[in-house]
C-alpha positions as CSV (number, residue, x, y, z in Angstrom):
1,X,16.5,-18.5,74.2
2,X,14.9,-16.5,71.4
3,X,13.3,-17.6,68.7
4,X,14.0,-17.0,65.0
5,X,11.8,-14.4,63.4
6,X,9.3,-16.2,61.0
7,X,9.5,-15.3,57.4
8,X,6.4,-14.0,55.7
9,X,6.0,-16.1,52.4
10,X,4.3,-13.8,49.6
11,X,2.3,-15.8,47.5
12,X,1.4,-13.8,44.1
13,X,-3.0,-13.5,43.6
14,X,-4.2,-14.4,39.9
15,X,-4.3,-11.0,39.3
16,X,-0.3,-10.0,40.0
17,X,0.3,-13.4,37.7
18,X,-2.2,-12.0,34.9
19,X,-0.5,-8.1,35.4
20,X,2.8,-9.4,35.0
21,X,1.8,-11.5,32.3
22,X,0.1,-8.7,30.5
23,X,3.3,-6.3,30.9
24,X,5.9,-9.3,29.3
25,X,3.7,-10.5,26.7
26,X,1.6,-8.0,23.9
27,X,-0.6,-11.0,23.2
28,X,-1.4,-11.5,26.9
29,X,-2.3,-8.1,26.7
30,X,-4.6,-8.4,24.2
31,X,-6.3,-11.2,25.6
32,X,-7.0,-9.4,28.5
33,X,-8.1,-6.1,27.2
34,X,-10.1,-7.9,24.7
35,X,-13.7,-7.5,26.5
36,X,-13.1,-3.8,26.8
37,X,-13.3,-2.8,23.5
38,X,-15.1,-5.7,22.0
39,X,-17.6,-6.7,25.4
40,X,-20.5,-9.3,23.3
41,X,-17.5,-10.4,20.6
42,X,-15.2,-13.7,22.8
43,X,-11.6,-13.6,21.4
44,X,-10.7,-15.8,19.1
45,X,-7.1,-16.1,18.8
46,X,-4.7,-17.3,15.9
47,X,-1.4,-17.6,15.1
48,X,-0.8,-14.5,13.1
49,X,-1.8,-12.4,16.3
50,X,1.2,-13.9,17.6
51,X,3.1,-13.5,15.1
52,X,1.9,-9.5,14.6
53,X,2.8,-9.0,18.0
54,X,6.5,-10.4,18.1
55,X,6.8,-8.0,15.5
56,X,5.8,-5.2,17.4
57,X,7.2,-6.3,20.3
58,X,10.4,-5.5,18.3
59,X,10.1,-1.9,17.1
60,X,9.5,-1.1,21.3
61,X,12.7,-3.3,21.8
62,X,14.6,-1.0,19.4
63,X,15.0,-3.8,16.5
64,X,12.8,-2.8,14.4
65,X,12.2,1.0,13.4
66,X,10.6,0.8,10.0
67,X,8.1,-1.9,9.8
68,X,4.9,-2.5,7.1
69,X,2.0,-4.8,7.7
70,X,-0.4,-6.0,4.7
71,X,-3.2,-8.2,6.1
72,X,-6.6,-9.0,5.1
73,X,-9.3,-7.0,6.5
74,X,-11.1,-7.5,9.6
75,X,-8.4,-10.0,10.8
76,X,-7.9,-7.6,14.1
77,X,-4.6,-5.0,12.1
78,X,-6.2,-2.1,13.7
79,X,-7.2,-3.5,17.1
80,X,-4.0,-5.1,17.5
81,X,-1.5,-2.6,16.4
82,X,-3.0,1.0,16.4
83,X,-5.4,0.2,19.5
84,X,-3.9,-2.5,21.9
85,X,0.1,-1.9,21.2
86,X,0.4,2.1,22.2
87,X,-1.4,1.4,25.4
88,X,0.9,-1.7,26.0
89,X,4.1,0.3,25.2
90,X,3.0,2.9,27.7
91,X,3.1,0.2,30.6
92,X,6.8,0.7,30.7
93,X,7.6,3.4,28.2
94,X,4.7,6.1,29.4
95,X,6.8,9.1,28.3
96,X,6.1,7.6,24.5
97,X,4.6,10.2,22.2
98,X,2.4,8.9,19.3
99,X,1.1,10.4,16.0
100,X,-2.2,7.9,14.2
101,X,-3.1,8.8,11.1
102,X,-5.8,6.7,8.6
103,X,-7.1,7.9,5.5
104,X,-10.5,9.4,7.3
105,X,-10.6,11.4,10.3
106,X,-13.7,9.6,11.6
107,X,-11.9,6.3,11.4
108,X,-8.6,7.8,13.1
109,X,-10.8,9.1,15.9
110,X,-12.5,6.1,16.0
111,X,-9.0,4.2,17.1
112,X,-8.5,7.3,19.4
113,X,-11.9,6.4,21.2
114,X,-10.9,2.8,21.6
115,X,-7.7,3.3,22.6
116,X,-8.7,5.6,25.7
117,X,-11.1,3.6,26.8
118,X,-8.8,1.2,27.7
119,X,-6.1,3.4,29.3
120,X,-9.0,5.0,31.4
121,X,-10.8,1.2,32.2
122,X,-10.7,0.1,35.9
123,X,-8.7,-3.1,34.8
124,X,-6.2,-0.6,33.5
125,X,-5.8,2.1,36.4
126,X,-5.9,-0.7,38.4
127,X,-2.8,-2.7,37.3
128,X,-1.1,0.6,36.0
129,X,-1.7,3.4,38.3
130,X,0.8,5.2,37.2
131,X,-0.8,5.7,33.6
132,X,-3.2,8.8,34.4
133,X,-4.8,11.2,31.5
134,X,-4.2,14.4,32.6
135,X,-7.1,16.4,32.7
136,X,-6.3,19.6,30.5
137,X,-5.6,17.5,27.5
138,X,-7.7,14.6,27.4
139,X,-9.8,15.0,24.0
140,X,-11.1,12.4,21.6
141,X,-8.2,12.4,19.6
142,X,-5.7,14.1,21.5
143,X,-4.5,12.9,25.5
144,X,-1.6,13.3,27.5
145,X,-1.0,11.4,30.7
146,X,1.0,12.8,33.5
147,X,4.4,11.2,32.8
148,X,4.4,13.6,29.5
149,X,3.2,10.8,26.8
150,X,1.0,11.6,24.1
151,X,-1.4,10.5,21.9
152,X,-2.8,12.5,19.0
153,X,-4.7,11.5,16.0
154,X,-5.4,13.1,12.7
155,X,-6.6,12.2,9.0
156,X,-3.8,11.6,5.7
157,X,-3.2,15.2,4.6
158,X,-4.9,16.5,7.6
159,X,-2.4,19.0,9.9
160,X,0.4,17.8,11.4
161,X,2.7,21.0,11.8
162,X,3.7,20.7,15.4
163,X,2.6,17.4,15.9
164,X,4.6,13.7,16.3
165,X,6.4,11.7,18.4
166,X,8.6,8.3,18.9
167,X,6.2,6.2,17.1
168,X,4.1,7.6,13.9
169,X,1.3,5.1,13.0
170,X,0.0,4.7,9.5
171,X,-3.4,2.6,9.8
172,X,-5.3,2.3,6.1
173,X,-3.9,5.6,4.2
174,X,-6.0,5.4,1.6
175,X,-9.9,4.4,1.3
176,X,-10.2,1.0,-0.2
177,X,-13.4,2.2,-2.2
178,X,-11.1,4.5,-4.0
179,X,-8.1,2.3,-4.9
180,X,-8.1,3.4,-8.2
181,X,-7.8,7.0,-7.6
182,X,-4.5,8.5,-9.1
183,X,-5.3,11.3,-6.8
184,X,-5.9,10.0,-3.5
185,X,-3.0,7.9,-3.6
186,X,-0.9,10.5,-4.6
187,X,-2.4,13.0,-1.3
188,X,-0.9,9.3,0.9
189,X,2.0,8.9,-0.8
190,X,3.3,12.7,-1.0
191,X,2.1,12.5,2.9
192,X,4.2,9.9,3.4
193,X,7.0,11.4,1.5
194,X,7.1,14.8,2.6
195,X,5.2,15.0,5.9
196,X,5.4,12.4,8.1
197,X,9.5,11.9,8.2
198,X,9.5,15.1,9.9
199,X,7.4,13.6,12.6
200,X,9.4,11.9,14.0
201,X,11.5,12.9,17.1
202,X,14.5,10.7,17.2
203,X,15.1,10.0,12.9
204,X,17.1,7.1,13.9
205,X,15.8,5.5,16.7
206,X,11.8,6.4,16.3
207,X,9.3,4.0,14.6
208,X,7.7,4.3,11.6
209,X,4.5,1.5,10.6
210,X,2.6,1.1,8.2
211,X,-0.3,-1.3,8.2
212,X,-2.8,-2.0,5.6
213,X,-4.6,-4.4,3.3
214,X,-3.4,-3.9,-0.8
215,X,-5.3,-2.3,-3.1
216,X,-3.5,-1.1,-5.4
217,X,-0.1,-1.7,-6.7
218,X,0.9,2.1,-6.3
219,X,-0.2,2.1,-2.6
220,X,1.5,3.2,0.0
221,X,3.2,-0.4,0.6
222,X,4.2,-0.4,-2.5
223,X,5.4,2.9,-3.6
224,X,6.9,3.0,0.1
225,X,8.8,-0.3,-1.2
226,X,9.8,1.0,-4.0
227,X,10.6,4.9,-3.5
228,X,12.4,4.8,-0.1
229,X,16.4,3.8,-0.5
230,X,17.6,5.3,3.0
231,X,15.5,3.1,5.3
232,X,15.6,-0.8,5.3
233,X,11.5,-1.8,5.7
234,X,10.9,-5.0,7.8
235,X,7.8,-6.1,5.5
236,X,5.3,-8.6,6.9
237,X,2.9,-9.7,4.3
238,X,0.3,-12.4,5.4
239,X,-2.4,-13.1,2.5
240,X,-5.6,-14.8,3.4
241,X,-4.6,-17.8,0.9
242,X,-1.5,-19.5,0.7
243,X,-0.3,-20.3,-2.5
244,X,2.7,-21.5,-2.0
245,X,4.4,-23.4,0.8
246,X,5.5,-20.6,3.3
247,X,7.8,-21.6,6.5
248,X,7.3,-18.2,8.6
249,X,9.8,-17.8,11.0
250,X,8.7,-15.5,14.4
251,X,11.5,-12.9,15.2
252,X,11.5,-13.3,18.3
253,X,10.9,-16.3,19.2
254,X,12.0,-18.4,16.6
255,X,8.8,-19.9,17.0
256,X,8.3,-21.6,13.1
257,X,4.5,-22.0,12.0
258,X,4.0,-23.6,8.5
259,X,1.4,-22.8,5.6
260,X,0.9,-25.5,3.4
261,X,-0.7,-24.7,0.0
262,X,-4.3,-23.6,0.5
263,X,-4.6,-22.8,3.7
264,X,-6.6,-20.3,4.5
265,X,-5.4,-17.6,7.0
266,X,-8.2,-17.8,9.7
267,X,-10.4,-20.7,8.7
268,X,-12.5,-20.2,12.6
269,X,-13.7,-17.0,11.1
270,X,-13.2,-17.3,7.1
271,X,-13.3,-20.4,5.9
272,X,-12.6,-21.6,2.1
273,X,-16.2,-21.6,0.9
274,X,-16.3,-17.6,3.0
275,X,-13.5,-16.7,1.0
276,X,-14.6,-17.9,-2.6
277,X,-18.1,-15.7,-1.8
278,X,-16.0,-12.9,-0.9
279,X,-13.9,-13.4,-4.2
280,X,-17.2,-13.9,-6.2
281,X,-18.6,-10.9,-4.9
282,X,-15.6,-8.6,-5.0
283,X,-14.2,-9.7,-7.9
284,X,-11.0,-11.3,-8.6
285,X,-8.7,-8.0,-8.7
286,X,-10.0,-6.6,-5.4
287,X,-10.3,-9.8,-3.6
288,X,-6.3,-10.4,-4.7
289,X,-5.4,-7.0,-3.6
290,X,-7.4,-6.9,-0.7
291,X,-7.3,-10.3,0.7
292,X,-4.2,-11.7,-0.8
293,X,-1.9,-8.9,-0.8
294,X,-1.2,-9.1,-4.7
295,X,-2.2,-5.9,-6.7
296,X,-2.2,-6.3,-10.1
297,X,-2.1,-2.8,-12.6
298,X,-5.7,-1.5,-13.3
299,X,-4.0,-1.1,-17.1
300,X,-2.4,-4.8,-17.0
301,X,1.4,-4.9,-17.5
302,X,2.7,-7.1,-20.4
303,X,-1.5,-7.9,-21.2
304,X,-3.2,-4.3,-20.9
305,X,-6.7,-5.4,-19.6
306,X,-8.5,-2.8,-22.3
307,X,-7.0,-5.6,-25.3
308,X,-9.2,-8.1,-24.4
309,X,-12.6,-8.8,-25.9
310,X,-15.4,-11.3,-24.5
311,X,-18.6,-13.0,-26.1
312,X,-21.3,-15.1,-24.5
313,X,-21.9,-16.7,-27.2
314,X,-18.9,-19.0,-29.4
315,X,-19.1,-18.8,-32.8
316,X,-21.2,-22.2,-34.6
317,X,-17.7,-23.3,-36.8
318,X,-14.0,-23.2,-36.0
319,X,-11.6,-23.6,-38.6
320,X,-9.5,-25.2,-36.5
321,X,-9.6,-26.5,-32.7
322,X,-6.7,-27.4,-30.6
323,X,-5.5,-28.3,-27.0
324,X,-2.5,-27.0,-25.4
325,X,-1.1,-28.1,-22.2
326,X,1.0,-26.7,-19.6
327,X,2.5,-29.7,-16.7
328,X,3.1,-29.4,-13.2
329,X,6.8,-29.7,-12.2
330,X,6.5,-32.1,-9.4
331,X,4.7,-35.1,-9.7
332,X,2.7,-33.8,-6.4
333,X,-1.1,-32.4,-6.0
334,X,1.1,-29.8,-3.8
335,X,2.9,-28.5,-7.1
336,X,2.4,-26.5,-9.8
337,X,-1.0,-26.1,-11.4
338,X,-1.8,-28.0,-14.2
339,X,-3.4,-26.5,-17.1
340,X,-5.3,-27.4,-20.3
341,X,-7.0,-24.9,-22.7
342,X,-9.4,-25.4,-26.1
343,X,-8.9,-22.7,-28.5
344,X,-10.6,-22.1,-31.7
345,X,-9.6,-20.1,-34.7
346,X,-12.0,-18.4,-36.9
347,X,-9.9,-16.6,-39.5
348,X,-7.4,-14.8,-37.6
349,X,-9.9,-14.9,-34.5
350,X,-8.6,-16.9,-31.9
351,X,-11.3,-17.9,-28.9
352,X,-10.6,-19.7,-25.5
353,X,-13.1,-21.8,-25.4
354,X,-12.3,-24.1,-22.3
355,X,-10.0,-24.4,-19.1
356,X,-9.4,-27.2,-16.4
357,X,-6.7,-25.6,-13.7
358,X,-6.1,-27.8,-11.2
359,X,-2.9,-29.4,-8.8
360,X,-2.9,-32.5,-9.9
361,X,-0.7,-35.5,-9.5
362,X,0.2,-37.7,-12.2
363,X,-3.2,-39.9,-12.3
364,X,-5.3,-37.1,-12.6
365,X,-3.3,-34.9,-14.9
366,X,-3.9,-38.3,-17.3
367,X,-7.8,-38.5,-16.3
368,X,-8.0,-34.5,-17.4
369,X,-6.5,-35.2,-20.5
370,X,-8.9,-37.5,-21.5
371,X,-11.7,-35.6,-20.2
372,X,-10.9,-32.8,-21.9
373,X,-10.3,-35.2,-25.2
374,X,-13.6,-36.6,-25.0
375,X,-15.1,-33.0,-24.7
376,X,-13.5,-31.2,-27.3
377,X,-13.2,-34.5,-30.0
378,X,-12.9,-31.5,-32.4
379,X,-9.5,-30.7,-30.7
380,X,-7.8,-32.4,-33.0
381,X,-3.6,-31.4,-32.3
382,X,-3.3,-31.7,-28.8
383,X,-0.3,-29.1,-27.6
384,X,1.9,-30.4,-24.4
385,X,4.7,-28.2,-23.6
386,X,7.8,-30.5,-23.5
387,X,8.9,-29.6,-19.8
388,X,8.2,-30.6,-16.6
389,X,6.3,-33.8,-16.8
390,X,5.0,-33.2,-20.4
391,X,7.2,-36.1,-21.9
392,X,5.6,-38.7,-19.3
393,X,2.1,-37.3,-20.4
394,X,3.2,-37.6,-23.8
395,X,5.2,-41.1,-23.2
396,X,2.1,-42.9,-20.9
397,X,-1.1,-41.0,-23.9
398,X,0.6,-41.0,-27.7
399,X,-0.8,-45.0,-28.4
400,X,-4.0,-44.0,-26.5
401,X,-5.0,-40.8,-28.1
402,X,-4.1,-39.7,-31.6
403,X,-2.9,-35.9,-32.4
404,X,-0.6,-35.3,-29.1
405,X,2.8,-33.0,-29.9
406,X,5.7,-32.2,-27.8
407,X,6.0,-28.7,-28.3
408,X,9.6,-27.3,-27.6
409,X,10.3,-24.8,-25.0
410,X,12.6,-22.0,-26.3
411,X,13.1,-18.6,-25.1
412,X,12.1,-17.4,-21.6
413,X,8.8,-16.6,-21.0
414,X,8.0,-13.5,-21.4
415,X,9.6,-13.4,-24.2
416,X,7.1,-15.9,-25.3
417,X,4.2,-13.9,-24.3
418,X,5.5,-10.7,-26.3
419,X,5.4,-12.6,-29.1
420,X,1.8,-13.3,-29.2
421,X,1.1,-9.7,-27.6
422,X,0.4,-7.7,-31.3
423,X,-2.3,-10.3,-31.7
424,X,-4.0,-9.1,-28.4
425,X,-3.8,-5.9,-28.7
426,X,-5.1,-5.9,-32.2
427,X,-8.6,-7.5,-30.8
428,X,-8.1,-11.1,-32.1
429,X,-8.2,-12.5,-28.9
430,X,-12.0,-13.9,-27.6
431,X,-12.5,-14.7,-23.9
432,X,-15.6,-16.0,-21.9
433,X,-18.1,-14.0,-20.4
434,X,-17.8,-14.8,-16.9
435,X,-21.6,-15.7,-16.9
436,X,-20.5,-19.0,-18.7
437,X,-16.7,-19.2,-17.4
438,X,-16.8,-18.2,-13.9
439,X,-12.7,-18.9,-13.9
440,X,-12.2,-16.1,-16.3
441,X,-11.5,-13.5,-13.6
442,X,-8.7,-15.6,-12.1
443,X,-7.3,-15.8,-16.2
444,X,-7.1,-11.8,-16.9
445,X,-5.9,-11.4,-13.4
446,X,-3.0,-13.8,-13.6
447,X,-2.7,-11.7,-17.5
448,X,-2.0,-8.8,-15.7
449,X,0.1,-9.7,-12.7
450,X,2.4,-11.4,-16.2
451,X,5.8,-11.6,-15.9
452,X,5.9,-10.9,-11.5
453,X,2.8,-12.4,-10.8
454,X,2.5,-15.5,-8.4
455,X,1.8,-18.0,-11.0
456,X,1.7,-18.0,-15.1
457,X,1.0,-21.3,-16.0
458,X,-2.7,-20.1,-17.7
459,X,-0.1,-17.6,-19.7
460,X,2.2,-20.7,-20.3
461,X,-0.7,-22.1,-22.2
462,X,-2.3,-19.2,-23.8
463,X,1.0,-18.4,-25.3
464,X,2.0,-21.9,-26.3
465,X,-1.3,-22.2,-28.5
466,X,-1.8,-18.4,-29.8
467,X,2.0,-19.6,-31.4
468,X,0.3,-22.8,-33.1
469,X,-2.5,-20.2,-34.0
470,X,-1.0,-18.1,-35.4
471,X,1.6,-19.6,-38.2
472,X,0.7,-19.1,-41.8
473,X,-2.3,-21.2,-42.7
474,X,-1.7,-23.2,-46.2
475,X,-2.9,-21.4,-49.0
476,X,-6.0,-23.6,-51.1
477,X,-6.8,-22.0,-53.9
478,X,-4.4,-21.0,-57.0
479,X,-1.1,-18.3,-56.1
480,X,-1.9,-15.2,-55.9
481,X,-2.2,-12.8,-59.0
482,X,-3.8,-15.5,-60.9
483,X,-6.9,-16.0,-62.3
């Protein structure tokens, strides 16, 4: 009789699993490329890498042909999507052609280095043998491989004639040091308009991304946002504070991660007390734009920044001192900020003398009150806008502290705000030096993000006391005309 054959069992090594987990997954990818182009740095991963790379993973799949990508800086944008994803696309895409572009040549080659050191590393020749750099075209910033697939890098308004591909990459079009050149974002966005559609080899099935940090309400992000009407832009905005309770949903996945207000983004690496240096040394506007994604106008919007005036030193005598208030709408530290300003009037001068900005809940809301009350005894009328939980403020405080007033909501906002503009812009308004309020920057900025900024509860009760401030003060001495 003759036996059955035996069956040869092939068992997979670790490196077949970590090879086919590289080729299914971008962030396995990463992982594993990670000591290539970053040998004495260990990865450190978080959950927006993910979440970067489900993205991308989505323009290769096809669902996903226009996408943008504002993120702080050094939290890996360039490493993960102009370095790491072209080389992983080429795994099983190798015929892929690519055009990089960043606002400097040096930096654009600088990507090209990085990315061809890992597509000529032994760890990738070894699991991908099929991905080989020709030898006739294999420059710094220009390299073919044998299945036809290119990679070419140039600068924002450098030359492209002849040059693009299935996927044009737009990493940092414009120098962060010169946000506020008209100029230089013009060059990027009339690049953008004009050149790099053209690129493109397939206009309806090729990809187009943009990533970046803000700087500059007129970016590229933005005009890009606002100009283009043919294309529908996936946007993926991830700000280094969370403001507001954000559930992000992953899009491929479905994978949900929750920020809860002031988390920070990537508190391993940059931690509250990291961040408030950065903003102290940055200063407020560029640390928003930058780290937050939220540009504000270098001119202000409704409040043009060149109105306001500043002092370091408050005038001896007011002729009159007052509080005004503006609640939370949920009784919740999670909520709203609460806000309570000290004005003074000198004439038809009118100085902010004092803040307190916090979430609060209702206990401390009450506790600020009187804090600020005991400060400011001067303050005699004591403003609460009667909304949100200004009549329990006013209900639980009127028998405690003499002078509070329930002052009426009417109109929308900004039509509030452009009522107390003229007196602005006519240099009437005093604000702190930020040597002795170092929460003034976060006041002008909010000022000029006014009426689509984030949060306007500072303007809620600027406005609400410049109103008080400025009605016709009594007359004390005889009519006029006679003697």
């Amino acid at each position: 009789m003759t036996s059955a054959p035996s069956s040869t069992i092939l068992v997979p090594t670790p490196a077949d699993i970590d090879r086919a987990l590289a080729e299914r997954s971008l962030v396995e990818f990463i992982r594993q490329a990670w000591p290539i182009v970053e040998p004495g740095t260990p990865y450190l991963h978080n959950w927006h890498v993910d979440l970067i790379a489900e993205y991308l993973e989505a323009v290769t799949a096809g669902d996903i042909t226009r996408l943008i990508v504002n993120i702080p800086p050094r939290s890996m944008k360039s490493l993960a999507v102009t370095v790491m994803w072209p080389c992983w696309e080429w795994i099983a895409k190798p015929a892929l052609r690519y055009l990089f572009c960043s606002y400097a040549a040096s930096l654009s080659t600088q990507h090209s280095v990085a990315r061809r050191r890992i597509l000529e590393s032994e760890w990738y020749r070894a699991n991908w043998p099929h991905i080989v750099l020709t030898s006739d075209q294999n420059q710094k910033t220009a390299y073919e491989n044998s299945r036809r697939g290119l990679m070419v890098s140039t600068s924002v308004g450098g030359v492209a004639t002849g040059l693009g591909g299935s996927r044009v990459v737009v990493d940092d079009p414009v120098n962060p040091e010169e946000a506020y050149s008209d100029a230089k974002r013009k060059t990027a966005n009339d690049y953008v308009d004009k050149t790099l559609p053209s690129r493109l080899d397939d206009k309806k099935r090729d990809a187009m991304i943009f990533v970046m940090q803000r700087i500059h309400d007129d970016d590229t992000t933005g005009h890009v946002l606002e100009k283009d009407a043919v294309h529908e832009w996936t946007h993926l905005c991830i700000p280094a504070e969370c403001k507001e309770r954000t559930v992000i949903t992953y899009p491929r996945s479905g994978r949900v991660q929750v920020r809860e207000v002031g988390d920070v983004l990537w508190p391993e690496r940059e931690g509250p007390a990291e961040l408030a240096s950065l903003k102290t040394a940055m200063g407020t506007r560029d640390f928003e734009a930058q780290y937050n994604q939220e540009p504000a106008p270098p001119e202000g919007a409704m409040f043009k920044s060149e109105w306001w005036r500043f002092y370091k030193e408050a005038p001896a005598q007011f002729d009159e001192v007052i509080q005004s208030w503006d609640m939370a709408f949920k009784d919740l530290k999670s909520s709203d900020y609460v806000v309570g300003q000290v004005w003074g009037r000198v004439g038809s001068e009118k100085w902010l003398l004092d803040q307190v900005r916090e979430r609060m809940d209702m206990p401390t809301t009450l506790e600020a009150f009187r804090m600020l009350t005991v400060r400011w005894p001067q303050a005699k009328l004591k403003l609460i806008e009667d909304a949100a939980n200004g009549p329990a403020i006013i209900a639980t405080l009127k028998r405690e502290i003499p002078g509070i007033v329930g002052e009426p909501v009417k109109g929308g906002k900004p039509a509030r705000a452009a009522a107390v503009t003229p007196t602005i812009e006519a240099g009437n308004v005093f604000l702190p030096d930020a040597s002795r309020a170092p929460w003034i920057g976060d006041f002008v900025f909010e000022c000029s993000r006014f009426p689509s900024g984030m949060h306007d509860d500072q303007v809620d009760a600027m406005t609400q006391a410049l109103k008080r401030l400025n009605k016709p003060q009594k007359w004390g001495g005889k009519p006029w005309g006679q003697s």
